[in-house]
C-alpha positions as CSV (number, residue, x, y, z in Angstrom):
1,X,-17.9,2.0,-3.1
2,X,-15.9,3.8,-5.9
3,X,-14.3,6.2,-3.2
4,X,-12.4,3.4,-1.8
5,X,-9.2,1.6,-2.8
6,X,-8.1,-2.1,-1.4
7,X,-4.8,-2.3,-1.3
8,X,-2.6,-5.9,-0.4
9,X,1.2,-6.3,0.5
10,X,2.6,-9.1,-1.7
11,X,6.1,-8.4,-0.9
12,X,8.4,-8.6,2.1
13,X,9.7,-4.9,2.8
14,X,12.8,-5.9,4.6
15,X,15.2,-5.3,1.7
16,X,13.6,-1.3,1.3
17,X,14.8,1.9,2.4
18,X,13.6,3.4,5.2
19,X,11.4,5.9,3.4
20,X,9.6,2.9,1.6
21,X,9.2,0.9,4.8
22,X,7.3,4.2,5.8
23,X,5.4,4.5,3.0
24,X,3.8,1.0,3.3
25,X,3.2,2.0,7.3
26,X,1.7,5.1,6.0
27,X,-0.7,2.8,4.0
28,X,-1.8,0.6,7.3
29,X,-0.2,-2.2,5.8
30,X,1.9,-4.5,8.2
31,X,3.0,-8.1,6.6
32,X,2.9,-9.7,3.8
33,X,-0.7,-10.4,2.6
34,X,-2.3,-8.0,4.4
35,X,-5.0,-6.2,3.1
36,X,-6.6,-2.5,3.9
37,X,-9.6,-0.7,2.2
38,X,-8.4,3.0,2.3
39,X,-10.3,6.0,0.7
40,X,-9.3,6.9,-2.7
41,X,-7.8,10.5,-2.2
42,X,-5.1,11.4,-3.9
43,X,-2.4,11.4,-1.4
44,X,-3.2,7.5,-1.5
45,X,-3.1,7.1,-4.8
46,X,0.8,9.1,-4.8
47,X,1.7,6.4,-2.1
48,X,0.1,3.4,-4.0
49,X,1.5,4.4,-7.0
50,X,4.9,5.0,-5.3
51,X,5.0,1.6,-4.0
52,X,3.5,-0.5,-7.1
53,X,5.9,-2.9,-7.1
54,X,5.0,-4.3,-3.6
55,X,1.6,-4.0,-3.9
56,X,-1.7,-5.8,-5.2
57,X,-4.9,-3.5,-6.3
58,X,-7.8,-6.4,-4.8
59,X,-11.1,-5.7,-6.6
């Protein structure tokens, strides 16, 4: 399970420019407390760690 990443939206995107609001698409992440198990590649890891601030790393 260590080549997957779960990811949860704590924050509201309305206030973020377009690119972010893309970003957290890009991430398969729609409202607020939504959660997605991705696989840990390095392109995710550039968006999560892009978008840190609105995001939760769930164990």
């Amino acid at each position: 399970m260590s080549n997957q990443i779960t990811v949860k939206l704590k924050r509201s995107v309305i206030g973020c420019t377009d690119k972010q609001k893309a970003t957290i698409r890009g991430l398969g992440l729609r409202r607020i407390n939504h959660t997605k198990t991705l696989e840990n590649t390095p392109s995710v890891r550039g968006m999560v760690k892009a978008m840190i601030q609105w995001l939760e790393i769930v164990k």
